[in-house]
C-alpha positions in Angstrom: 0.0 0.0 0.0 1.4 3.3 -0.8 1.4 6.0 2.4 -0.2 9.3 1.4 1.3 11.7 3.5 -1.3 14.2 5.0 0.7 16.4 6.9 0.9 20.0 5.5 4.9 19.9 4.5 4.9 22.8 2.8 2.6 24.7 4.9 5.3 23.5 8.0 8.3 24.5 5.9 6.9 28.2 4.5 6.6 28.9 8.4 10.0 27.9 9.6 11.3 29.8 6.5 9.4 32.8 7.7 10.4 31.9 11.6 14.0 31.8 10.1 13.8 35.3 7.9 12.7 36.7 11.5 15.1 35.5 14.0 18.1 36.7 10.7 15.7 40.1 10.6 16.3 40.4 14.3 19.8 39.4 14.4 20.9 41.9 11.3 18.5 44.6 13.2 20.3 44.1 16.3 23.5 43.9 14.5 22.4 47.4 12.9 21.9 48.8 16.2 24.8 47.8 17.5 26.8 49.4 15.0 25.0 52.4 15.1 25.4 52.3 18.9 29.2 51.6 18.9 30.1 54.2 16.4 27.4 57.2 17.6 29.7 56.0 21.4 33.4 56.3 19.1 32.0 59.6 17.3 30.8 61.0 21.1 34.0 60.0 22.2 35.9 61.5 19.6 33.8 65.0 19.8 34.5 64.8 23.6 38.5 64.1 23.3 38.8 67.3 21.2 36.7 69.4 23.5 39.2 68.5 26.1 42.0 69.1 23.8 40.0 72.5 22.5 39.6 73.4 26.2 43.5 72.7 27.0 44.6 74.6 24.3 42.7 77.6 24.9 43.7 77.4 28.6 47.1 77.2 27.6 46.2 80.5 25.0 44.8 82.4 28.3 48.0 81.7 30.0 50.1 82.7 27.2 48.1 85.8 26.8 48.8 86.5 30.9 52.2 86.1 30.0 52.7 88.3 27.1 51.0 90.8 29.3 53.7 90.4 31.6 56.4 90.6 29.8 54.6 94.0 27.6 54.6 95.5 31.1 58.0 94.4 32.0 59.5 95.6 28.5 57.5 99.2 29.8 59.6 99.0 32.9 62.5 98.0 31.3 62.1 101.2 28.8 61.6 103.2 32.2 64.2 102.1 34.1 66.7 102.5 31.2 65.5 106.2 30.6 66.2 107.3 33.7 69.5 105.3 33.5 70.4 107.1 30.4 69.2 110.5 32.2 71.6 109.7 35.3 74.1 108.4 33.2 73.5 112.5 31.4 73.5 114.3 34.7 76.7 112.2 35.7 78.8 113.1 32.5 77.6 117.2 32.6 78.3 117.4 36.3 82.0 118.0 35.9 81.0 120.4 32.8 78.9 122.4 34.5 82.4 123.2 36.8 84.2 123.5 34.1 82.0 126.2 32.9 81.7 128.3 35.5 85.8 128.0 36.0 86.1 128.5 31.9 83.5 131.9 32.1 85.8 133.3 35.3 88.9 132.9 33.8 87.5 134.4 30.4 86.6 137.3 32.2 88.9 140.9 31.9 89.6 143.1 34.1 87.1 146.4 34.1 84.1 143.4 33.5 81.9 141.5 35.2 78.7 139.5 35.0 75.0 140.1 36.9 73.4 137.2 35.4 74.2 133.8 34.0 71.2 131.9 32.5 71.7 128.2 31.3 68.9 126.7 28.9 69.8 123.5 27.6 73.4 124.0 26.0 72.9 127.8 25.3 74.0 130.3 28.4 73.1 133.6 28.5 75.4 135.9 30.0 74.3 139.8 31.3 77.2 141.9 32.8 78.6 145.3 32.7 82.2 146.2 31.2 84.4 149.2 31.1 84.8 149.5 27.4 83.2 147.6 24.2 86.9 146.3 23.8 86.3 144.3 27.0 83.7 142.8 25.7 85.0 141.6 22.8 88.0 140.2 24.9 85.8 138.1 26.4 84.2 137.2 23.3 87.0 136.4 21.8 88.0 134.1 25.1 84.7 132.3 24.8 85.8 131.2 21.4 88.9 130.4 22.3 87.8 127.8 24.6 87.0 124.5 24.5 83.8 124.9 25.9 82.4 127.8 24.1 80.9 128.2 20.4 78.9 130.5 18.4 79.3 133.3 20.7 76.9 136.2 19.4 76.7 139.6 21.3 72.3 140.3 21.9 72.9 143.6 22.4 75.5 146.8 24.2 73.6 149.6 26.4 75.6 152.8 28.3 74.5 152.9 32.1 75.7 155.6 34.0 76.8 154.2 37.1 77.5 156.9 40.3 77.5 159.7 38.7 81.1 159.8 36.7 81.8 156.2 35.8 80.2 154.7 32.1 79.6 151.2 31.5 78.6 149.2 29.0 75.5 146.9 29.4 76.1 143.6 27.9 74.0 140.6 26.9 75.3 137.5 24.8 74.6 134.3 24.1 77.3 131.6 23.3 76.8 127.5 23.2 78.5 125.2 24.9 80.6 122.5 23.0 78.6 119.5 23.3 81.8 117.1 23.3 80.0 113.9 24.0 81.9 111.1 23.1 85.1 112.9 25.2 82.9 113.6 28.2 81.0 110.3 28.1 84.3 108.1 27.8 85.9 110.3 30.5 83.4 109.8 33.1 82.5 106.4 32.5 85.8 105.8 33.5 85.6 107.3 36.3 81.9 105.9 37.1 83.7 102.6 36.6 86.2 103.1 39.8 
């Protein structure tokens, strides 16, 4: 006799096809998510490693910028302190000129002459006096010239002043500059700075 098989076969095998599709739906969906999981973590991660390094750098930025401030502020008191160096450094090389001066304007002077008023602006002095003669005065030009210290002596102006009664003198102003000899005076008193 020959078996007829009633079972639905086909029927049984359609549903463990469809039972199979499933379960390889859900692993390839879970699979999916997964992924999408793992690299939305490794891109959060990635974002997050160069905030820290974004947040280092501009920390390190601020305290570079503190810095710089510094040292601007610093380089201003550098530029400071060296001025007034330099202007001590200037007051030290005309101290002995401004002896000189007064020793080289005394010894300039000629009998029948001398001065009321000695005015020093920078490296022009202005001298005021009275004199005997105009021929004293131009001695004493002529001295100022002469000197080491002196140049471009020019006479301002000559007034007669009655002075008691019988004697005549001669008003003087002039103005003369003083030989700025840097380089002599600088090298001279650096030397003796130096001691």
């Amino acid at each position: 006799m020959t078996q007829i098989n009633l079972l639905p076969w086909r029927a049984i095998q359609r549903k463990q096809r469809e039972k199979n599709f499933y379960i390889a739906l859900g692993i390839c969906a879970a699979l999916i998510v997964s992924v999408v999981t793992l690299i939305n973590f490794h891109i959060g991660s990635l974002i997050n490693n160069q905030n820290q390094r974004n947040n280092y750098l501009q920390e390190e930025i601020n305290k570079s910028t503190k810095v710089m401030g510094e040292v601007n502020k610093l380089d201003k008191e550098k530029e400071k302190i060296l001025t007034y160096i330099e202007i001590i450094q200037q007051l030290q090389v005309s101290r002995p000129l401004t002896v000189q001066i007064f020793s080289n304007i005394a010894q300039s002077l000629p009998d029948g002459m001398y001065l009321e008023s000695m005015e020093r602006k920078s490296h022009t002095i202005t001298l005021t006096g009275l004199a005997e003669s105009d021929s004293k005065i131009s001695t004493f030009i002529r001295h100022l010239d002469d000197s080491s210290l002196f140049e471009k002596t020019q006479l301002k102006g000559v007034e007669k002043i009655k002075k008691d009664q019988a004697i005549i003198y001669k008003q003087f102003t002039l103005d003369t500059t003083e030989k700025w000899l840097d380089s002599d005076l600088k090298e001279e008193n650096k030397g003796s700075l130096k001691k």
